[in-house]
Every structure is written in C-alpha cells, then in structure tokens.
C-alpha positions in Angstrom: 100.4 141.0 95.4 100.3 137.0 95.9 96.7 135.9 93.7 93.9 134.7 96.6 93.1 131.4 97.0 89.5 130.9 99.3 88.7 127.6 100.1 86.1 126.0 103.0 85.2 123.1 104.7 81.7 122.3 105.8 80.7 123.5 109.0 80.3 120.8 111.0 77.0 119.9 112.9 78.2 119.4 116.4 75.4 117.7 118.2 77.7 115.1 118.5 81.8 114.2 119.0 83.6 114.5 115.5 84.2 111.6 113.9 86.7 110.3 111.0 84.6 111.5 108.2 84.8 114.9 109.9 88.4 114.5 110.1 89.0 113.4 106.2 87.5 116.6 105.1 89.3 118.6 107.3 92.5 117.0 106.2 92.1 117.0 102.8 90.9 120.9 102.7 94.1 121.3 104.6 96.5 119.6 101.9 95.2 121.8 99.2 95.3 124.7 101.4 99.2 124.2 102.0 99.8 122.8 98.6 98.2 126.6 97.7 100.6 127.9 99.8 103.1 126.6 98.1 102.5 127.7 94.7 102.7 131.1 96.6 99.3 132.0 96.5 97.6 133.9 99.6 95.3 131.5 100.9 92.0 132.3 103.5 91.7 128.4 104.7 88.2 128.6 106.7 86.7 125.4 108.7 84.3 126.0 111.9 80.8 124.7 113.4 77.6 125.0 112.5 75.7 125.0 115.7 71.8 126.1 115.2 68.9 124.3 114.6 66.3 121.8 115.9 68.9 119.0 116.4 71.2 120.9 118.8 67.8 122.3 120.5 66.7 118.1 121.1 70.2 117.3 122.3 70.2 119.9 125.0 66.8 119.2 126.5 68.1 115.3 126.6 71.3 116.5 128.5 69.3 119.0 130.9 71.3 121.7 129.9 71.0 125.1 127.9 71.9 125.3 124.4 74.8 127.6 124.2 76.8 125.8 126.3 76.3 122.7 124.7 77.5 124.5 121.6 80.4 125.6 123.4 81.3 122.2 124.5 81.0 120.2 121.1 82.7 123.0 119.3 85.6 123.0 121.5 86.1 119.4 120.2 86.4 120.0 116.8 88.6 123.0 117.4 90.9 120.5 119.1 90.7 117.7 116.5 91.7 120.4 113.7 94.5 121.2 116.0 95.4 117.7 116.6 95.3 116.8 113.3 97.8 119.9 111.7 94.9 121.7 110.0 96.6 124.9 109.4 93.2 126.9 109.2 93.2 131.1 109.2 89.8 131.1 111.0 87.7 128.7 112.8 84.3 129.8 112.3 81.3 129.3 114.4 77.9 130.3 113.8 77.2 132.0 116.9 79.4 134.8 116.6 78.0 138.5 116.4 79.8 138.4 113.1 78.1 135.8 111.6 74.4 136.8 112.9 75.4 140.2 111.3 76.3 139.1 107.8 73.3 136.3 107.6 70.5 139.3 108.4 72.2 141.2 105.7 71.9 138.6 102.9 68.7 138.4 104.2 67.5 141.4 104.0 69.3 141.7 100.3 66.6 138.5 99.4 64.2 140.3 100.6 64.8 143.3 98.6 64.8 141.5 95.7 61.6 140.4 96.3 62.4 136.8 96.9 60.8 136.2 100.4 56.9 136.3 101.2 55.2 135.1 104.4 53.1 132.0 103.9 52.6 128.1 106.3 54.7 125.4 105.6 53.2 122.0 105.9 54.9 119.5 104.4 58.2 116.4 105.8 61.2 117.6 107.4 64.0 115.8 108.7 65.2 116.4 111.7 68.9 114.9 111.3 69.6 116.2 107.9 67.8 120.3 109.1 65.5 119.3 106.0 62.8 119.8 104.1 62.0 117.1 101.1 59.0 116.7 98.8 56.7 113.5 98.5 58.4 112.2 95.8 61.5 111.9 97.4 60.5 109.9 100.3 60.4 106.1 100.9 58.0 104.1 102.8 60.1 101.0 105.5 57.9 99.0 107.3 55.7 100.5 110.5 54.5 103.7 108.4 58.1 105.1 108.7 59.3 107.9 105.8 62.6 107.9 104.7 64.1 110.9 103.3 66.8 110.3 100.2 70.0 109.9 103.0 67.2 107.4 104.8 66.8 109.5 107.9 63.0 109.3 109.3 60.7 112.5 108.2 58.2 114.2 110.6 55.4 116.1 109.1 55.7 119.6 109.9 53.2 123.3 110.1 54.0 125.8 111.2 54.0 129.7 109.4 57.4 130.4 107.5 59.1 132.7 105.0 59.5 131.0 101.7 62.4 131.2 99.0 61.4 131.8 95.8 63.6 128.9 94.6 61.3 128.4 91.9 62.1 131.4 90.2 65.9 130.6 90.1 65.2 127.0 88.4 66.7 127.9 85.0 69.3 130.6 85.7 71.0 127.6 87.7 70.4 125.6 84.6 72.0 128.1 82.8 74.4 128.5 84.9 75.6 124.9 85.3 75.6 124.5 81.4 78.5 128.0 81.6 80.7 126.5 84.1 80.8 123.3 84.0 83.3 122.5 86.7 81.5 124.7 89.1 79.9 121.0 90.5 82.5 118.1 90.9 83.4 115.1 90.1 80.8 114.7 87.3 78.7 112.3 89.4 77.7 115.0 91.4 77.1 117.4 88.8 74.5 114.9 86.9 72.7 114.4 90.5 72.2 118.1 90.7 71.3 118.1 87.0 68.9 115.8 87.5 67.2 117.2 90.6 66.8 120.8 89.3 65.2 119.9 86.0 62.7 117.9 88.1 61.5 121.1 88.8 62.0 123.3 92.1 60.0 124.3 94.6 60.2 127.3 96.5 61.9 126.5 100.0 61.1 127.2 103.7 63.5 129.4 104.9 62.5 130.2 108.9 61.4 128.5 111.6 58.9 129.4 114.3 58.5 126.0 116.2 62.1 127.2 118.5 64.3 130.1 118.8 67.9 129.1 118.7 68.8 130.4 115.5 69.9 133.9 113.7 66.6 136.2 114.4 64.6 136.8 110.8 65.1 141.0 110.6 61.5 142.6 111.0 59.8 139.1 111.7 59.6 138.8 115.8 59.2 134.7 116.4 60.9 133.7 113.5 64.5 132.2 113.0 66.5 131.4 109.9 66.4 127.7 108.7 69.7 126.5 109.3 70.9 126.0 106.0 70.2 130.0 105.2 72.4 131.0 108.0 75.4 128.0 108.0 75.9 128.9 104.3 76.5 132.5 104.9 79.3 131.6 106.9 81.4 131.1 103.8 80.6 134.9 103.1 81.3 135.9 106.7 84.7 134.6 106.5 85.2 136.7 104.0 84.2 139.9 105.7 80.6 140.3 104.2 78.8 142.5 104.7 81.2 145.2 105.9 83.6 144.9 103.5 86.9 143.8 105.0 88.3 141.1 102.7 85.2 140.4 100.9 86.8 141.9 97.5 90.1 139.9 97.7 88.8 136.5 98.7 85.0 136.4 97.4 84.1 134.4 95.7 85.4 131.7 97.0 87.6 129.1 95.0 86.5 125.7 96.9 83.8 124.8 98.7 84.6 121.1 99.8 81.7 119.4 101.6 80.3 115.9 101.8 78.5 114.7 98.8 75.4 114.4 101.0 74.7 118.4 101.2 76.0 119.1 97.5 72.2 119.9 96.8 72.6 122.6 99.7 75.8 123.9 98.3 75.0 123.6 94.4 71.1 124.5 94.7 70.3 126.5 97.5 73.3 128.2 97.6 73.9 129.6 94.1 70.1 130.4 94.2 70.5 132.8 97.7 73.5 134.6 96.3 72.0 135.0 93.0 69.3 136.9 94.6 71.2 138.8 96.1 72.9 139.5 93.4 76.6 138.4 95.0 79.5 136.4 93.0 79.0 132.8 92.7 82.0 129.9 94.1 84.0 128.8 91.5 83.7 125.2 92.5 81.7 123.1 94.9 83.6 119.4 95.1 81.5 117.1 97.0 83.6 114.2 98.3 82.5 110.6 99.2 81.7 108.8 102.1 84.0 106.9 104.4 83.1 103.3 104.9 84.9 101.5 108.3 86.0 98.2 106.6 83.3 98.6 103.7 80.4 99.4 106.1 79.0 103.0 106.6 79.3 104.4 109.9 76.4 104.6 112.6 75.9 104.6 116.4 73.6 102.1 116.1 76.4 99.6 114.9 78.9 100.9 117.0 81.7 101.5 114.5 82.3 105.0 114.4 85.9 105.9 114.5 87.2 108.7 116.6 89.9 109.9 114.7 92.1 111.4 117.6 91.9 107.9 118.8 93.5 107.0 115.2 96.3 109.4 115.1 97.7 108.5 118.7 98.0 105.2 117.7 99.4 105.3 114.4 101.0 109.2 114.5 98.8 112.3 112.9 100.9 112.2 109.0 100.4 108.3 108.9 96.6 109.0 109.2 96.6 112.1 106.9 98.9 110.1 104.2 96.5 107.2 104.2 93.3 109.1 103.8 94.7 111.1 101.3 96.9 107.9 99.3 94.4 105.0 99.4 90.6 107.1 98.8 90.2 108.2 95.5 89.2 111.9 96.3 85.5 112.0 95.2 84.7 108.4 95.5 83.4 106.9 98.4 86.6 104.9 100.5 87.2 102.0 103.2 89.3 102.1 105.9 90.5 99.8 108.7 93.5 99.3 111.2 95.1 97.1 108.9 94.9 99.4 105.7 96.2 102.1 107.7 99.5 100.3 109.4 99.9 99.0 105.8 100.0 102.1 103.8 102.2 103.9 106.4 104.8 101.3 106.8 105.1 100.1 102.8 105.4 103.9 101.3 106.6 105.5 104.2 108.3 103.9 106.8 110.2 101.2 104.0 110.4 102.9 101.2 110.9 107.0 101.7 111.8 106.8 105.5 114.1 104.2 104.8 115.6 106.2 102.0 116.0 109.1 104.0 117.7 107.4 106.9 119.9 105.1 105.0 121.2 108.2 103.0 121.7 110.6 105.5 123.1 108.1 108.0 125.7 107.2 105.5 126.6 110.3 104.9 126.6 111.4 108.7 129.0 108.8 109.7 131.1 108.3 106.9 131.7 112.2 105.6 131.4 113.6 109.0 127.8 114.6 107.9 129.4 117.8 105.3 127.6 117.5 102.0 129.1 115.3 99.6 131.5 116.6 96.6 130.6 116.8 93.0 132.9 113.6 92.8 133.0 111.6 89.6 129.2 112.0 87.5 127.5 109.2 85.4 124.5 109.7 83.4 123.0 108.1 85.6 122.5 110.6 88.3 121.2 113.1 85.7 118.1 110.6 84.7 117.3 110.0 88.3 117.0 114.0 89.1 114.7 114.1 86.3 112.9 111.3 87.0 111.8 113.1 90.5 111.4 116.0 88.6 109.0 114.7 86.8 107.3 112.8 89.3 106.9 116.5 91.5 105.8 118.1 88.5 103.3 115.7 87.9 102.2 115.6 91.3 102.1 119.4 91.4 99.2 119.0 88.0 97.1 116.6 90.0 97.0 117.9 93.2 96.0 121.1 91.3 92.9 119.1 89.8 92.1 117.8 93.2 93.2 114.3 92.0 94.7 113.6 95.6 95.8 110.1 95.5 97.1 110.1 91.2 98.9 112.7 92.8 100.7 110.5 96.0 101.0 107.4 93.4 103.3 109.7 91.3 105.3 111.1 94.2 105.9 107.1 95.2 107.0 106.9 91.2 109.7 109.8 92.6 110.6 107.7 95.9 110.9 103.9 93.9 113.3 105.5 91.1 115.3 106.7 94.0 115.3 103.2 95.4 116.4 101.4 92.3 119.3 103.7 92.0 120.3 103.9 95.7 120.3 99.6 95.1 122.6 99.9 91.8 124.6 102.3 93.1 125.6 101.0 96.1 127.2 103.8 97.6 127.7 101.6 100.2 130.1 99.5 98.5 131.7 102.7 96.5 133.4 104.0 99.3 136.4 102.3 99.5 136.4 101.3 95.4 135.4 104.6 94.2 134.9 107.2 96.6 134.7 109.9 93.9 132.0 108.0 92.0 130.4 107.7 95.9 130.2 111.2 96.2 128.7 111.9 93.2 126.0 108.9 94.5 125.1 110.7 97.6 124.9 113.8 96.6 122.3 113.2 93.7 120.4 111.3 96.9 120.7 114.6 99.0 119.2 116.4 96.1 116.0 113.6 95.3 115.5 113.4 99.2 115.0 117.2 99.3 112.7 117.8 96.7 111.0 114.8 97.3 110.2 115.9 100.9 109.3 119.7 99.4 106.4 117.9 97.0 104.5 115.7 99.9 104.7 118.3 102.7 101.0 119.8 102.2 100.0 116.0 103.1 102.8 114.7 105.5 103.8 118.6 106.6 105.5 117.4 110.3 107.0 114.5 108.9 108.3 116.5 105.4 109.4 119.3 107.5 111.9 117.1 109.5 113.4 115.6 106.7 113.8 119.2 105.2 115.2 120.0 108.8 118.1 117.4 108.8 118.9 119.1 105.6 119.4 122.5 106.9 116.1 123.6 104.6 113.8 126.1 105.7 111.9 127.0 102.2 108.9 124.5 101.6 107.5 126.1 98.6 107.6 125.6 94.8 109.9 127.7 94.2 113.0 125.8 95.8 111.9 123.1 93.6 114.0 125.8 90.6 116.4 126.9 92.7 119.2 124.5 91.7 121.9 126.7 93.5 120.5 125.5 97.6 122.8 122.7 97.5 126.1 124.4 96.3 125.3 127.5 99.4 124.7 125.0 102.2 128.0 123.0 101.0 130.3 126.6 101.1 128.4 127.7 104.4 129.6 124.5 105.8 126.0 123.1 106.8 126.4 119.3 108.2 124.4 116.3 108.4 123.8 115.3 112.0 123.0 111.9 112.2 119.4 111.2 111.9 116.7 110.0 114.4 114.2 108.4 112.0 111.0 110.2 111.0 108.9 107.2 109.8 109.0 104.6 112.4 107.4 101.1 111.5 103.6 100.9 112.8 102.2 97.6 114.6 98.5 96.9 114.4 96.8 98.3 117.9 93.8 97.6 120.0 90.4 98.5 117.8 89.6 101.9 117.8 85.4 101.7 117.2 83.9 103.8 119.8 80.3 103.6 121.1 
C-alpha cells in the first residue's frame, strides 16, 4: 500500500472575498500535494473555511442578514477560487459541518478528562480581527489611547465567564518537544519566534465564549461556545476522520500543516498543547510561509490594493500565476508582486524559453517527419550530456521540492530548459536536414526525450500547461516513475504514435489594466 502523505492549508476566515495571499497558499499546498502524488505516495490534500467567531457574527449584523447564510455565501467563493485556480484538494472542509462540531466536542471532552479545563472569568484584550486573546506585554500603545496587538490590529478589553486551558502546564513539554524535533517549526525564523514566546512563559488560555452563540456548543456548559481557534484547529483532525475512526490511523498525524506565518503561534503553541492533552499524535511539521506584499507594500482595504486573484489569473492564465508565485517568492520569506513581475516571469521562462522550445521542436518535427518520432539516426556525445544534464536538473528539483524549497527547485528545472536551448542553438536541426538528416534525427529525438521529462518535473506547479505538452506527446503517465522508464519512447515509435502539429501552450503575456480592487 502507497505510504500517506497528509497535508493542510489554513482554513480561511471568510468574512470577507479571498484575496491573493489566500490564493498563494492554496497554490503552493497544491504543488506539493501533486508533487506527492507523483512520488506515488497516497495523498489526503485538505483546504476549507473557517467560518465561526465574533468577526463573522459583526459582519452579518452590518449586512442585515443571518449568519449561516453569510457563511454560505463567502465560503462558496473560496470553493470557486480553489477550483479556479487547479487546487486538486480531496476535501474542502468547512467548519459548520455536523462532522466537524462532532469531532471538536470530542477533543473537548478528551481535555477535559485530562483535567485540563476549569471554569473561571476572563478579563483581559482581545482582538477582534485576529479571534485573539494577547497579554499586556504584547500590546502597543498608537496615538488616541488605541492598543495594538503584535499583527497591529486594535484590542478591546474583554469579561466575560470562560473555560480556561491549562496552557501553562504544557510550557515545557513543548519545550521539550521543540528541542526533539527540530523541524517540526519551519523555516528557522519561525521556530526561534516560537522559541522565544514559550520560554517567556505561558499563560493558560481562554477557550469559550459566552458574549455570542455562533460557534461549536461547549459539551455540558449551556451558553458557552468554543473560542474559534479550539474548534478551526480540529478541523485538521476531522479531515482525518477523528473521532470515529475512519482514516484517522492512515493519515494522522498529519505531514504538513502550511499556514501564514501570522497564526504559527496557533499552530505551533496552541495546537501541539490541545493534542498533547489529549494525548493524540503531534504534526510532523508546521511551515509558516510569508506574507505577500503588492509592489512591496502589505495589503489592506484601507489602501485599496488588495488583489483578487481570480481577477489575476483571467488576465494572465491560471499556470502563469501559479508559476510566478511559486518561481519568484522564496517559500518562507515574505514576497512582492505586481503586473509587471508577473507578465515578466511568464513570458521569459515560459513563454520564450520552454514554450518556445516545445513549439519549435515539435513543429519541426510535425512538418518535416510527418509528425512520427524521429529515428535513432547518427549519435554524438553530445546528446548523451544533454539527457543528463535534464536528469540532473529533475533530480535536483525532485530534492528541493521535497524540502519545500519551491523556487531553488523551479531555478533548477530552468537549468534543465537553458541546456536544452544551448543545444537546440548548436545543433541546428534546422540546418541538419538537408546536410545530415541522420545526425538530425538523432537531434530531435534527444529534444522529444528533454521536452518530456522536462514537462513530467514542473507539472505539480504548471499541471494544465505540463499536461498539454505531455498530451502532444502521446503521454499519459505524469509521475516519477516515467522519469526511469527509458523504454516510453522506443513503444510510442513501434505503435506508430505521431506528432500533430502543435497549437502553442505558452502564449506571450501583455501587461493589462490594474487589477487592485476596493
């Protein structure tokens, strides 16, 4: 049986439209999901909403309308961006399903049987926008008597009974813990924040709310819900059947959380804590990725430059936007982004240098061999050094991608795609086939043979785009595997398959209108 692979986006927060940051994570999850995939490992790919809490309870009474169906309505969205944008998800999770109030009661009640809740008041700053709570030494003072918490959203002051978390009592098992596995918290940046903020000492956390009902009902506690965090965390564990069993053995615990580097104190804190208590198997790793900055600035509404990124990919083409977020932004650092970088990116590695490999190849070969496969014809050692050039660009691209180092990974494909380019230039098939159509044959052939695997190694990030290349090629297998199997090219030859001559895949981009929305 195929070894599990588990990996999770954030639920997003959908009290408002998704937006590109939404849409990188989503994407990126999405790569390493397929790239799984294709080292033929069974993969559980979960993304979803997270749609409790005070925030979605304020943005209903401002619309005039009732909750749930707000919820329904900004869920829908990002259920249609992940479709938009290829995200090849198993489930699509959202937190109101029966499910999911089912399996966050149970870890519940397992906290509570460890002796880990009691019933106290809660007085102390929460923030509304980040569903909250931070000490006094966190905060900032800005000018009016305003509070800033540490993402610099404004803090209310807050009573009201709760359950607590005894958090406190968990402060060095995590230490302990962190010190055992040291990759459980990436890239190390993160890791020393969380570091940091758990030998500052922890205090034990509010864990319900009584101030509004929309939320997972606390078992045995009438007027209290679950604090949003307790229940939009256990949706990694619902997705993996808990607590009736289902898949829960194969796929728990989970290989990948991948989140924004704002909640890694939720996901690398909180969350270890809850399931140590109740005594379930901790993630593997937690990688918390950086922000996206439109043309160096962090996003806002109050600036006006979020970016819709469906409004992105119908200008510019869904695998143009996934290959730029995933090529330019080093994966864990924060990354810019504009118009310009994106039509840039596209048309210099894509569009001119492995679309117009593609098409210049297979055109060739379409209209000047009738589209069959080329013969062995007459070898050089040449051809031999290119094939293990983009060998060795996919197999270092296969070791990156595999330690999350996205765009290393994309620079060493390119490596692949400019050897192929050099030698396509000094070859000169072109010229070869009336001088020395043997040594031609032998040209395109070695081409065919780059072009295929090359196409094979991107697809988790460029899947549509990959796929068609693989498809003028008469290739369904997109997995690691065909990257050994040295005998495809000799079969398709003595079936007969043909080239038909090619439409191209990577058209050149033009700049468009601005696509900041309001």
């Amino acid at each position: 049986m195929a070894e599990p692979y588990y990996i999770t986006t954030a639920i997003h927060y959908p009290n408002g439209k998704p937006h590109i940051g939404h849409a990188y994570e989503m994407i990126a999850a999405d790569a390493i999901a397929r790239f799984h995939r294709q080292a033929g490992r069974d993969v559980r790919f979960q993304t979803g909403t997270d749609e409790h809490g005070l925030k979605m309870v304020q943005t209903a009474r401002k619309r005039a309308m009732e909750v749930r169906d707000l919820a329904d309505e900004m869920s829908s969205y990002f259920h249609e961006m992940a479709d938009r944008l290829d995200i090849s998800y198993d489930r699509f999770i959202r937190t109101v399903e029966p499910a999911h109030y089912a399996a966050s009661q149970a870890i519940w009640q397992a906290m509570a049987g460890a002796g880990d809740l009691y019933l106290s008041r809660y007085e102390g700053w929460y923030s509304v926008r980040d569903e909250a709570f931070y000490e006094e030494k966190e905060l900032t003072d800005e000018e009016g008597g305003v509070r800033l918490s540490p993402q610099g959203t404004p803090v209310e002051w807050t009573a009201e009974e709760t359950w607590f978390f005894r958090l406190s009592k968990y402060q060095q098992r995590l230490l302990d813990f962190y010190a055992a596995n040291p990759e459980f918290i990436q890239p190390e940046s993160r890791r020393n924040e969380v570091l940091r903020f758990v030998e500052g000492g922890l205090a034990d956390l509010s864990v319900s709310r009584t101030s509004f009902d929309w939320g997972v009902p606390v078992p045995g506690s009438p007027g209290h819900v679950m604090y949003v965090w307790v229940d939009a965390l256990t949706n990694y564990l619902t997705g993996a059947g808990y607590p009736d069993g289902g898949d829960t053995a194969r796929f728990w615990p989970a290989d990948l959380h991948l989140i924004g580097k704002d909640i890694v104190r939720f996901h690398a804190v909180y969350w270890p804590a809850f399931l140590m208590s109740a005594q379930l198997a901790l993630p593997r790793r937690v990688f918390g990725h950086g922000f996206l900055l439109n043309r160096g600035e962090k996003m806002s509404k109050s600036t006006g430059n979020v970016v819709d990124p469906m409004a992105l990919a119908e200008l510019y083409g869904v695998d143009a936007l996934r290959y730029f977020l995933m090529r330019d932004i080093s994966f864990g650092q924060d990354g810019t982004f504009s118009d310009e970088a994106i039509v840039t990116r596209a048309n210099a590695d894509l569009a001119n240098s492995f679309g117009n490999l593609a098409q210049r190849t297979l055109s060739f070969i379409a209209k000047n061999l009738e589209g069959a496969l080329p013969l062995p014809g007459r070898s050089d050692p040449a051809d031999a050094a290119l094939l293990e050039q983009v060998a060795e660009a996919g197999a270092q691209f296969r070791r990156e991608f595999a330690e999350l180092s996205l765009s290393q990974a994309l620079e060493s494909w390119m490596r692949g795609v400019f050897a192929c380019n050099q030698y396509i230039d000094a070859q000169a098939p072109w010229s070869l086939r009336k001088t020395d159509p043997e040594r031609m044959h032998a040209v395109l052939g070695t081409l065919v043979r780059a072009i295929r695997d090359l196409a094979i190694v991107v697809w988790p990030v460029i899947p549509t785009s990959a796929g068609r290349v693989l498809d003028q090629l008469g290739q369904d297998a997109r997995d690691h595997a065909a990257l050994d199997d040295g005998g495809w090219y000799q079969r398709a030859s003595e079936a007969g398959f043909r080239i038909a001559p090619p439409a191209p895949i990577f058209p050149r981009l033009t700049l468009q209108e601005v696509t900041e929305t309001a």
